[in-house]
LUMFITOR-678782 format. One record per residue (C-alpha): residue number from 0; residue in three letters; x, y, z. Coordinates in nm, 2 decimals. Layout:
// residues N
<rec><zamar>NUM</zamar><roza>ALA</roza><x>X</x><y>Y</y><z>Z</z></rec>
...
***
This chain:
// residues 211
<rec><zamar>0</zamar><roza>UNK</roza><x>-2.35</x><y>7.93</y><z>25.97</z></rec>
<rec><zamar>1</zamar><roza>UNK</roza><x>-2.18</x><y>8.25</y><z>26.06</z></rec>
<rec><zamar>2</zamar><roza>UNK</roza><x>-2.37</x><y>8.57</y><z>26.15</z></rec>
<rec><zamar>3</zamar><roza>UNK</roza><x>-2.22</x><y>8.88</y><z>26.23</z></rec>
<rec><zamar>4</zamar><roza>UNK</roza><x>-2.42</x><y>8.96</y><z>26.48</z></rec>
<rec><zamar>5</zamar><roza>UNK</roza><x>-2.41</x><y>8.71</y><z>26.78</z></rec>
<rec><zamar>6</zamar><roza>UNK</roza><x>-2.20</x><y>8.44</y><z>26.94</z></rec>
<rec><zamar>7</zamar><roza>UNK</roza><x>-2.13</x><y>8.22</y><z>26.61</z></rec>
<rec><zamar>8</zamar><roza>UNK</roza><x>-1.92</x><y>8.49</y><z>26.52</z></rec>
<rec><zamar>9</zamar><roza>UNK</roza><x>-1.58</x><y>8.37</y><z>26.54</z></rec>
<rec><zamar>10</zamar><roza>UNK</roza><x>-1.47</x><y>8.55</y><z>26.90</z></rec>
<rec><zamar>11</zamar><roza>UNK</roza><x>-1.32</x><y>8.49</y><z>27.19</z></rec>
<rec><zamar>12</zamar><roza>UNK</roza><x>-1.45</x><y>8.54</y><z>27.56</z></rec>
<rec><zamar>13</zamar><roza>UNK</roza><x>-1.29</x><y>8.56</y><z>27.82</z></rec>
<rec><zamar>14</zamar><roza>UNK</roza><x>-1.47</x><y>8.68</y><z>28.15</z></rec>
<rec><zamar>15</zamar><roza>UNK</roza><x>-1.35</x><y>8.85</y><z>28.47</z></rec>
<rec><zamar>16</zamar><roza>UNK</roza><x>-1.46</x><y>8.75</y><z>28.85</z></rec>
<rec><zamar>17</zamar><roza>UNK</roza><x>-1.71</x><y>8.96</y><z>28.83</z></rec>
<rec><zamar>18</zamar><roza>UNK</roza><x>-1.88</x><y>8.95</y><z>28.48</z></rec>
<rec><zamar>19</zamar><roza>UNK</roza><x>-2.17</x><y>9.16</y><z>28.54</z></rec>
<rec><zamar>20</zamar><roza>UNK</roza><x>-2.03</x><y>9.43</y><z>28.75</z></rec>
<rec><zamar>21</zamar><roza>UNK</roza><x>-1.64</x><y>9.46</y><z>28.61</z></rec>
<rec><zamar>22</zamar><roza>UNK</roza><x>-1.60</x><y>9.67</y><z>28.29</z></rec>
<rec><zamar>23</zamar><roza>UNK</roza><x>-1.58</x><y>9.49</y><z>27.92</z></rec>
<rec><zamar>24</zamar><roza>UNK</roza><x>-1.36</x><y>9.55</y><z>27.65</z></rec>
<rec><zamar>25</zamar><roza>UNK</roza><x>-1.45</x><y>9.51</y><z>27.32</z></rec>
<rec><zamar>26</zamar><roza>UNK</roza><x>-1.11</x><y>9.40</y><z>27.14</z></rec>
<rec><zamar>27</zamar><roza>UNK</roza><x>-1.10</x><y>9.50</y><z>26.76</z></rec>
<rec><zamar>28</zamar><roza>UNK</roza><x>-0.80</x><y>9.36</y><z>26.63</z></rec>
<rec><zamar>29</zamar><roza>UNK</roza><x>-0.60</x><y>9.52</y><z>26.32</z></rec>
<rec><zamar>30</zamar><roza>UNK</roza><x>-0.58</x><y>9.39</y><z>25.91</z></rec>
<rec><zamar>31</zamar><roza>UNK</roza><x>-0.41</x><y>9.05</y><z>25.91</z></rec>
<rec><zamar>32</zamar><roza>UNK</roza><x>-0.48</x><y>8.96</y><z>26.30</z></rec>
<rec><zamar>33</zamar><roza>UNK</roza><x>-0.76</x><y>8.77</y><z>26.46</z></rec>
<rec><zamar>34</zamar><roza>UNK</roza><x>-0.95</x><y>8.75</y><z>26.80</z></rec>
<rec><zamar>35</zamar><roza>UNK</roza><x>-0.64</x><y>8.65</y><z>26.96</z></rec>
<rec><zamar>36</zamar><roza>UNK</roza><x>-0.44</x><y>8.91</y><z>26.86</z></rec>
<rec><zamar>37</zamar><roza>UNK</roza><x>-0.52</x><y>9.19</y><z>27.12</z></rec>
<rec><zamar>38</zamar><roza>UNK</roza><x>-0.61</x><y>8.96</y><z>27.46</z></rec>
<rec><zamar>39</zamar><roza>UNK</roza><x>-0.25</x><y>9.04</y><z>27.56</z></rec>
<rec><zamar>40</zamar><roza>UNK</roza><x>-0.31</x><y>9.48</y><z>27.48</z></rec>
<rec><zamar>41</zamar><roza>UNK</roza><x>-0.67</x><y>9.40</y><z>27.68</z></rec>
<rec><zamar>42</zamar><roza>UNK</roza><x>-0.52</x><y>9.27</y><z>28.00</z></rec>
<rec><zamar>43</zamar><roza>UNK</roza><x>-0.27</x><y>9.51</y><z>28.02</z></rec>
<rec><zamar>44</zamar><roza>UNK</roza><x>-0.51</x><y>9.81</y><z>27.99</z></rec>
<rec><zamar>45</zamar><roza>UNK</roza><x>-0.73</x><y>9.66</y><z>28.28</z></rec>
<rec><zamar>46</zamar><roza>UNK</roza><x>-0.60</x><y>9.34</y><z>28.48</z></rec>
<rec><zamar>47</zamar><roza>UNK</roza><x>-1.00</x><y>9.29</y><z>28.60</z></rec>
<rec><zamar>48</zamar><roza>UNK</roza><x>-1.17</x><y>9.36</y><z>28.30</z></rec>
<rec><zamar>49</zamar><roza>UNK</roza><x>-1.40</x><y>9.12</y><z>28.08</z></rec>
<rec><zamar>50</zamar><roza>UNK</roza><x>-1.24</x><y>9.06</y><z>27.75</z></rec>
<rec><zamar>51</zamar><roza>UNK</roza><x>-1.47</x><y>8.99</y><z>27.39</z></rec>
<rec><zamar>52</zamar><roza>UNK</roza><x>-1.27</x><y>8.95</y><z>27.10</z></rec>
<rec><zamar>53</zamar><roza>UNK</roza><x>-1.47</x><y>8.91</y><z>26.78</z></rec>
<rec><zamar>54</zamar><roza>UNK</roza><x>-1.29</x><y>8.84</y><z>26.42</z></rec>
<rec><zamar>55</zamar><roza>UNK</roza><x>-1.28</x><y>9.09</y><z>26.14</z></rec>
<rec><zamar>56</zamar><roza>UNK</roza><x>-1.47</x><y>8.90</y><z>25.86</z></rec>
<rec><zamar>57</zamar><roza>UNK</roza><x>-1.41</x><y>9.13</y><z>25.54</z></rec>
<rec><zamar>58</zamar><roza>UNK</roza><x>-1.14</x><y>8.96</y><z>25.36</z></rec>
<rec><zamar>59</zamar><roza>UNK</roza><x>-0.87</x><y>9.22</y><z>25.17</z></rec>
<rec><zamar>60</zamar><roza>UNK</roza><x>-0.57</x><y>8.99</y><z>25.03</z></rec>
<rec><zamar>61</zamar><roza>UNK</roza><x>-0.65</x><y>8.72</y><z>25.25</z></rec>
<rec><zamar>62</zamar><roza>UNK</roza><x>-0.62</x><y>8.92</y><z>25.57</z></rec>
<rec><zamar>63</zamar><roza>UNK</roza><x>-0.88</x><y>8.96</y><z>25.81</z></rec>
<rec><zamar>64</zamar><roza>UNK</roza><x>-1.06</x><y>9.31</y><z>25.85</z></rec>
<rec><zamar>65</zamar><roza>UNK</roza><x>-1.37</x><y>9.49</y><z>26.01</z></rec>
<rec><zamar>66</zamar><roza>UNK</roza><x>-1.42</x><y>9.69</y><z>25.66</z></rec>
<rec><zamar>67</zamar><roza>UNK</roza><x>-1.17</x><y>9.76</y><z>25.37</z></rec>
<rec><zamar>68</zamar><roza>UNK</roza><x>-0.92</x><y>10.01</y><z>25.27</z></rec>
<rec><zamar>69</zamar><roza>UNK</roza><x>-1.00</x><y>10.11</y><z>24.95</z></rec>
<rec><zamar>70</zamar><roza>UNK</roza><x>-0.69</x><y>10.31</y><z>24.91</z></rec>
<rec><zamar>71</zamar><roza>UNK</roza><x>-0.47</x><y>10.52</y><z>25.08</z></rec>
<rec><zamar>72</zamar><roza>UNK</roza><x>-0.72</x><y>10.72</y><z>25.38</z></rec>
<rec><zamar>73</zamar><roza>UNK</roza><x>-1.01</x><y>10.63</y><z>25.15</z></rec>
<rec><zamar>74</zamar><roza>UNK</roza><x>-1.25</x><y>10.37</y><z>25.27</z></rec>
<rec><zamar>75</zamar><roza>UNK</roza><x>-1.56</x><y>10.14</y><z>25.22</z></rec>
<rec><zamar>76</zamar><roza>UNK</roza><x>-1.75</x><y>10.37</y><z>25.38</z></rec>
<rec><zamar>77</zamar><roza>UNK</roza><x>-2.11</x><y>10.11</y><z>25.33</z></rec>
<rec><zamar>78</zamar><roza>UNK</roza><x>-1.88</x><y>9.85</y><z>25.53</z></rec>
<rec><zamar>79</zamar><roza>UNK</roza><x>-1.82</x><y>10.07</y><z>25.79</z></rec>
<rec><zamar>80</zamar><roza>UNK</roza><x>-2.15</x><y>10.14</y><z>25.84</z></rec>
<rec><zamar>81</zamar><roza>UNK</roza><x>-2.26</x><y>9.77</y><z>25.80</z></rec>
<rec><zamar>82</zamar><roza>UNK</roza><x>-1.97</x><y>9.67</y><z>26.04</z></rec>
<rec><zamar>83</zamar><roza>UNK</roza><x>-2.05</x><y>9.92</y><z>26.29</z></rec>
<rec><zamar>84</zamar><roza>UNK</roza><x>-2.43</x><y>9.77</y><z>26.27</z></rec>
<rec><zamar>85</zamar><roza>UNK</roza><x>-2.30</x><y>9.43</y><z>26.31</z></rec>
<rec><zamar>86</zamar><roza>UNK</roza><x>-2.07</x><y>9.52</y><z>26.62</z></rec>
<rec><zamar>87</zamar><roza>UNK</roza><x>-2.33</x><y>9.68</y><z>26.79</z></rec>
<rec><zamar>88</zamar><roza>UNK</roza><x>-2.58</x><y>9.42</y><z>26.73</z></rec>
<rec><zamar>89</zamar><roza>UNK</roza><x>-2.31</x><y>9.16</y><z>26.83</z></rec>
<rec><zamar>90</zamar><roza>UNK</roza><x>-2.22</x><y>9.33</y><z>27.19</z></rec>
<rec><zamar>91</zamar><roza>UNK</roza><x>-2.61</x><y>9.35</y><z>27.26</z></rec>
<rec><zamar>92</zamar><roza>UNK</roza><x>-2.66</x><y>8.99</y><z>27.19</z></rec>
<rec><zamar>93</zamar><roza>UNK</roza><x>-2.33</x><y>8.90</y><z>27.35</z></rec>
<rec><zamar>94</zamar><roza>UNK</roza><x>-2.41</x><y>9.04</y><z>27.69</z></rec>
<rec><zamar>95</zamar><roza>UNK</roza><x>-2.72</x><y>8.85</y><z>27.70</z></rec>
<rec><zamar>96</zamar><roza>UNK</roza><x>-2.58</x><y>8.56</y><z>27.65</z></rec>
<rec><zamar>97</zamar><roza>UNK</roza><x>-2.25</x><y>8.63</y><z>27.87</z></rec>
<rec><zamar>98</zamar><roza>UNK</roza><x>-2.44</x><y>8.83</y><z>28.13</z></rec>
<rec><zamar>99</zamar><roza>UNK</roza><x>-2.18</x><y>9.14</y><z>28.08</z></rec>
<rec><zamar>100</zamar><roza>UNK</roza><x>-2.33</x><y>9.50</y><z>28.13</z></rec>
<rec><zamar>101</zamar><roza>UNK</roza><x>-2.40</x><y>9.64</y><z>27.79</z></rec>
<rec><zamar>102</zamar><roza>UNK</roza><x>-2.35</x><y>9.99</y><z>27.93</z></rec>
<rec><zamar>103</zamar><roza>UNK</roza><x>-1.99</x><y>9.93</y><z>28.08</z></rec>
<rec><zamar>104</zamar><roza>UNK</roza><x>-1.80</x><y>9.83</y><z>27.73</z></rec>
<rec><zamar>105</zamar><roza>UNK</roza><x>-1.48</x><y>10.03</y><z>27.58</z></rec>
<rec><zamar>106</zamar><roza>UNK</roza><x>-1.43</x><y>9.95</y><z>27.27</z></rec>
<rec><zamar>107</zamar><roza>UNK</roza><x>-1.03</x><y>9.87</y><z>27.23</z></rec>
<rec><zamar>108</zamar><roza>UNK</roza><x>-0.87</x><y>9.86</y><z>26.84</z></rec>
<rec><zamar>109</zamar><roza>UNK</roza><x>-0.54</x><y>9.89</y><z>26.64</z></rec>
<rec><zamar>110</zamar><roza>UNK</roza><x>-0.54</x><y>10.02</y><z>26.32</z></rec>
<rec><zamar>111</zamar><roza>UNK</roza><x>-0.85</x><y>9.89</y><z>26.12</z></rec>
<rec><zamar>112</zamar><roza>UNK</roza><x>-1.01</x><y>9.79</y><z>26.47</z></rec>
<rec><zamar>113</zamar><roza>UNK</roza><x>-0.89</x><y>10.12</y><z>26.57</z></rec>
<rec><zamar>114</zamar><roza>UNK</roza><x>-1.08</x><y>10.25</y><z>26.34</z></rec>
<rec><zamar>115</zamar><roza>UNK</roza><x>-1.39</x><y>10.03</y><z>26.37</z></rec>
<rec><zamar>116</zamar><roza>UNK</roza><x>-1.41</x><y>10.11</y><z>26.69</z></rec>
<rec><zamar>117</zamar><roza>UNK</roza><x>-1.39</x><y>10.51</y><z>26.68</z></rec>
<rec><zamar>118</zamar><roza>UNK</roza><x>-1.66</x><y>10.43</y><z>26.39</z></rec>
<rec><zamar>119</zamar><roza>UNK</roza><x>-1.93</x><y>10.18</y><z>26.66</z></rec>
<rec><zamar>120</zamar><roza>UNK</roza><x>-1.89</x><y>10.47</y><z>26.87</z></rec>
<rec><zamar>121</zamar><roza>UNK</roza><x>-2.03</x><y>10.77</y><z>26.62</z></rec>
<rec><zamar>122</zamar><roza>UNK</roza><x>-2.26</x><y>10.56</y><z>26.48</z></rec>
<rec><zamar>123</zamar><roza>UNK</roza><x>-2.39</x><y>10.39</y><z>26.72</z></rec>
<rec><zamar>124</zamar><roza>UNK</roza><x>-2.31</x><y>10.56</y><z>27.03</z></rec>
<rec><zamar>125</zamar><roza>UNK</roza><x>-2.54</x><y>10.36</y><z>27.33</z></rec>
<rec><zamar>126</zamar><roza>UNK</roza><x>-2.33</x><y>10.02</y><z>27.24</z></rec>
<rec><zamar>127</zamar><roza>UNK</roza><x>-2.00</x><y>10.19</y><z>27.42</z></rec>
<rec><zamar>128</zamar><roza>UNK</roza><x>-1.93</x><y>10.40</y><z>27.72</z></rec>
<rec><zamar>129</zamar><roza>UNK</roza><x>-1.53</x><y>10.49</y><z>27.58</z></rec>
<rec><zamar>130</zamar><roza>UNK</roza><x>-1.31</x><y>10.41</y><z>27.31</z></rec>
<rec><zamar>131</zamar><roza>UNK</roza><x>-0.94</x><y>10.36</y><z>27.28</z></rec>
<rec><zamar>132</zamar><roza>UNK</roza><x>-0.75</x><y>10.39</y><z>26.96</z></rec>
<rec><zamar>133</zamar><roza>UNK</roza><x>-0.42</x><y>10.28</y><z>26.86</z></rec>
<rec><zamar>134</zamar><roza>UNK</roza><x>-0.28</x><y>10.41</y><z>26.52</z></rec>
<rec><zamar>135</zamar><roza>UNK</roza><x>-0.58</x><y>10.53</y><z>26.40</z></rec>
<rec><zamar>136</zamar><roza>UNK</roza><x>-0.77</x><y>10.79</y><z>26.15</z></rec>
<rec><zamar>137</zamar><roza>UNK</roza><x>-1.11</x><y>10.94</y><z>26.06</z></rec>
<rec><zamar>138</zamar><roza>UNK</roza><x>-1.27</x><y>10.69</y><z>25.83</z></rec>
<rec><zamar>139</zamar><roza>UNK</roza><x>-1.56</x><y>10.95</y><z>25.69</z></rec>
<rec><zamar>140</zamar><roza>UNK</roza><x>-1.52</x><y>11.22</y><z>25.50</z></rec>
<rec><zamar>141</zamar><roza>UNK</roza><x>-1.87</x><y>11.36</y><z>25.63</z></rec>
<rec><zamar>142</zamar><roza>UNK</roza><x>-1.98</x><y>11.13</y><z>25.95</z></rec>
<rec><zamar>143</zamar><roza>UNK</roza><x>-2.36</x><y>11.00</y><z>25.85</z></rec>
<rec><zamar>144</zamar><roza>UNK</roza><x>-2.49</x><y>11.00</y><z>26.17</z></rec>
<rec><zamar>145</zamar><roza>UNK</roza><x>-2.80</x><y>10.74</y><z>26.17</z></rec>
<rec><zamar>146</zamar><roza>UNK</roza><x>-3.00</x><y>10.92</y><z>26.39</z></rec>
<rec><zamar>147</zamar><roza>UNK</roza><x>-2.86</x><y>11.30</y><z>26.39</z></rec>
<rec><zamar>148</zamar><roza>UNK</roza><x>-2.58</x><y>11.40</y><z>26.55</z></rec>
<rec><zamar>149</zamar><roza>UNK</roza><x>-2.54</x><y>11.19</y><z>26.89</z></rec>
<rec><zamar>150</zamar><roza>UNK</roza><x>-2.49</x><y>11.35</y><z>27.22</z></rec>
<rec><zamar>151</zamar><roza>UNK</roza><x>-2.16</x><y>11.19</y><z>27.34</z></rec>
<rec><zamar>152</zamar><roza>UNK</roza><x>-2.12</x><y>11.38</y><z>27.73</z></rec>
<rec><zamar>153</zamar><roza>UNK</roza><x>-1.99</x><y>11.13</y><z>27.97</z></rec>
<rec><zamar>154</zamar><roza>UNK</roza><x>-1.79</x><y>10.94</y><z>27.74</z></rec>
<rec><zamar>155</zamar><roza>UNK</roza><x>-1.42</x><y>10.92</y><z>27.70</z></rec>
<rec><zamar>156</zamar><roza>UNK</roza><x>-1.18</x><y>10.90</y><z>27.40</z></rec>
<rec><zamar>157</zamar><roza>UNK</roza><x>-0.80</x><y>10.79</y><z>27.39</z></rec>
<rec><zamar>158</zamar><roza>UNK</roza><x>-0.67</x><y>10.83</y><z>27.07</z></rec>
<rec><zamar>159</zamar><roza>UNK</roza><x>-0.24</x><y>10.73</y><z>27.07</z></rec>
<rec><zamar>160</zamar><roza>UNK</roza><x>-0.05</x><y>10.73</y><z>26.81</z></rec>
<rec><zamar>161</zamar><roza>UNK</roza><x>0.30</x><y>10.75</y><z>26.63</z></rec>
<rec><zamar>162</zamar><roza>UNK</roza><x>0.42</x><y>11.10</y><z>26.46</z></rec>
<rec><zamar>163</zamar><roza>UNK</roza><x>0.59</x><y>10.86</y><z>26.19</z></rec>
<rec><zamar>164</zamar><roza>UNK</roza><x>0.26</x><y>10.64</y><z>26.11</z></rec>
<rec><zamar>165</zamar><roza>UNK</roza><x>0.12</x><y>10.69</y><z>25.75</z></rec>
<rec><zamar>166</zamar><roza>UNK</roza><x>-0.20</x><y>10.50</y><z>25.84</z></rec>
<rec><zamar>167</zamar><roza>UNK</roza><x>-0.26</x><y>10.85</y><z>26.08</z></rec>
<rec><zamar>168</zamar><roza>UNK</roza><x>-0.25</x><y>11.15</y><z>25.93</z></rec>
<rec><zamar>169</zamar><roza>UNK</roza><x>-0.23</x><y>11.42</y><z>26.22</z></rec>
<rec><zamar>170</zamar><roza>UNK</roza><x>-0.47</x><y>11.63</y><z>26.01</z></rec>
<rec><zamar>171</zamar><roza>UNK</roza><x>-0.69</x><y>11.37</y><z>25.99</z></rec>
<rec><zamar>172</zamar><roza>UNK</roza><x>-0.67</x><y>11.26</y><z>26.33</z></rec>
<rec><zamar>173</zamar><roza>UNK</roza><x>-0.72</x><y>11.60</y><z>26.46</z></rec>
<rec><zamar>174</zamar><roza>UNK</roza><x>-1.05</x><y>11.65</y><z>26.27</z></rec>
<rec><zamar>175</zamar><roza>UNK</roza><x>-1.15</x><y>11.35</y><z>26.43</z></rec>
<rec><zamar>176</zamar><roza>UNK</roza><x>-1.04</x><y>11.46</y><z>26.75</z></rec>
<rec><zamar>177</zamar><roza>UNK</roza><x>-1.27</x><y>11.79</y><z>26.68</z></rec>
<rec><zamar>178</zamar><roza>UNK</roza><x>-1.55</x><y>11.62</y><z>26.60</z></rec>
<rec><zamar>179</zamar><roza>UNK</roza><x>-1.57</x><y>11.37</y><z>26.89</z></rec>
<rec><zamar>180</zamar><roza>UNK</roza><x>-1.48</x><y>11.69</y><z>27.13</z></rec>
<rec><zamar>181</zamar><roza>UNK</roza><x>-1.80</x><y>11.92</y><z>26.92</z></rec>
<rec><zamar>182</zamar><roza>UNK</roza><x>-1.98</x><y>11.63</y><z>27.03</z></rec>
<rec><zamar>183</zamar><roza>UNK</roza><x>-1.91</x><y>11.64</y><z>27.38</z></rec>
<rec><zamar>184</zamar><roza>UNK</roza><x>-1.69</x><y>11.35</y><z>27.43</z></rec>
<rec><zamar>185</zamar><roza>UNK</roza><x>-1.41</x><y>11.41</y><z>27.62</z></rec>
<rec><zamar>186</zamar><roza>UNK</roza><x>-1.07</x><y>11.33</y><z>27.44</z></rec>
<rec><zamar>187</zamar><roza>UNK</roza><x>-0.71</x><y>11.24</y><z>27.55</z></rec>
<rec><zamar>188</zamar><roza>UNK</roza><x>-0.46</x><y>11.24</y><z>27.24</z></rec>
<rec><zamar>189</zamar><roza>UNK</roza><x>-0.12</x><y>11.07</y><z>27.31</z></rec>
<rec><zamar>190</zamar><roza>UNK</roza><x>0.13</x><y>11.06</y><z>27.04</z></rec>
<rec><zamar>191</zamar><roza>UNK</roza><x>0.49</x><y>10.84</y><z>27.04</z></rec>
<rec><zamar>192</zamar><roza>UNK</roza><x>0.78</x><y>10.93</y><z>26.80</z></rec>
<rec><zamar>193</zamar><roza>UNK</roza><x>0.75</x><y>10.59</y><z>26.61</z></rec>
<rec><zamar>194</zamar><roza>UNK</roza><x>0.51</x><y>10.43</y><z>26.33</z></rec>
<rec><zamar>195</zamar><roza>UNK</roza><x>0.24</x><y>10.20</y><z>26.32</z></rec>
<rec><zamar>196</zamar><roza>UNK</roza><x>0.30</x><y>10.05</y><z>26.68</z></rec>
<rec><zamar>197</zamar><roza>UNK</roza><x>0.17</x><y>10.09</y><z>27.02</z></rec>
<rec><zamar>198</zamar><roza>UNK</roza><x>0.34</x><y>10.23</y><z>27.27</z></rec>
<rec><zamar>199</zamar><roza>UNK</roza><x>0.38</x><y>10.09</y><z>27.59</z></rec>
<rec><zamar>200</zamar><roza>UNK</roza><x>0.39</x><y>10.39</y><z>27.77</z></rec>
<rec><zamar>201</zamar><roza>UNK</roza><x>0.05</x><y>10.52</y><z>27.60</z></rec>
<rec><zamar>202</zamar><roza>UNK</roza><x>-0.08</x><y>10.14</y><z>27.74</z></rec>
<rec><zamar>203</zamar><roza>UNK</roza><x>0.06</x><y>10.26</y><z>28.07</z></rec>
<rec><zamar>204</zamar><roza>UNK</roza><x>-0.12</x><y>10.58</y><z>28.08</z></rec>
<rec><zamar>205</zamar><roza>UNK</roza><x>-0.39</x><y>10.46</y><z>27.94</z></rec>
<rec><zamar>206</zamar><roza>UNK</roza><x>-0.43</x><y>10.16</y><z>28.21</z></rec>
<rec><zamar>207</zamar><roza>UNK</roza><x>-0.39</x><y>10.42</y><z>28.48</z></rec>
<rec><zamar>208</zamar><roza>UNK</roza><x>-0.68</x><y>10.66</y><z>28.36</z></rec>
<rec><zamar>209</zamar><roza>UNK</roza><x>-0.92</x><y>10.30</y><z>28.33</z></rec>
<rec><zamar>210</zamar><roza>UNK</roza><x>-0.79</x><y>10.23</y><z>28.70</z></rec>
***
């Protein structure tokens, strides 16, 4: 039986020379993709890093997601917050098992993952030390921060994505951006000229700030 939560989640793991002292990505793969999807995106961002790649398991028209899309920028903002529960209770259990540091993850996503992942880190901001977001947006309308609004000092932000993408609203995305930044996280905001793609020179850029 499945739960959410540890390592019968569907995942992959793949782990670096050095598990315990190399930095872990937390790969959150977009609506329709799986735990294989991003393992190339994770290499490329950092060569030595640990890589855990764990399945969306809301289903929305058969695809895989983290939490649904209820419409257009309007989500299921109770799966969020259950999926954001599950993640973190997942990367706990996870690096016990693994032997990975728990306070060395990024969490790495593409669209829904994306936005999973920007969601794990206001919610429940010890499970990550950084976040990077591809083709993203700001899931809540008001963030309901579980325990107040978190301190987030020390921890970084890249947010990258396309001037053309519907799925990322720049007025959205810039609120998000203000609230992470009122917060004290410190943010880096790339944008390409495309859509709903990442850009390989953002993964570039990206790759040299994790170096």
């Amino acid at each position: 039986m499945i739960n959410p939560r540890d390592s019968s989640r569907p995942h992959v793991w793949q782990p670096s020379d050095d598990v315990a002292g190399n930095r872990t990505l937390l790969l959150l793969h977009g609506s329709g993709a799986d735990e294989f999807d991003l393992l190339s995106l994770g290499k490329a961002l950092d060569p030595s890093a640990n890589l855990i790649s764990p399945r969306g398991l809301r289903k929305s028209d058969g695809a895989n997601r983290f939490f649904k899309l209820l419409e257009q920028d309007n989500y299921d903002e109770n799966e969020v917050i259950e999926n954001s529960s599950e993640l973190a209770d997942f990367l706990w259990n996870t690096s016990g098992e693994y032997g990975f540091n728990p306070d060395n993850v990024v969490a790495v996503g593409f669209s829904n993952g994306a936005n999973a992942a920007t969601s794990l880190t206001l919610l429940h901001p010890d499970s990550v030390a950084g976040v990077v977001a591809f083709g993203n947006n700001k899931v809540f309308q008001e963030t309901p921060f579980p325990k107040g609004r978190p301190n987030l000092t020390g921890k970084k932000v890249w947010i990258a994505n396309g001037a053309a993408d519907p799925y990322s609203p720049r007025d959205r995305v810039e609120a998000l951006i203000a609230e992470f930044e009122s917060l004290g996280a410190e943010v880096k905001y790339f944008l390409h000229s495309g859509g709903h793609t990442i850009s390989p020179e953002h993964v570039q850029r990206i790759h040299s700030d994790l170096a």
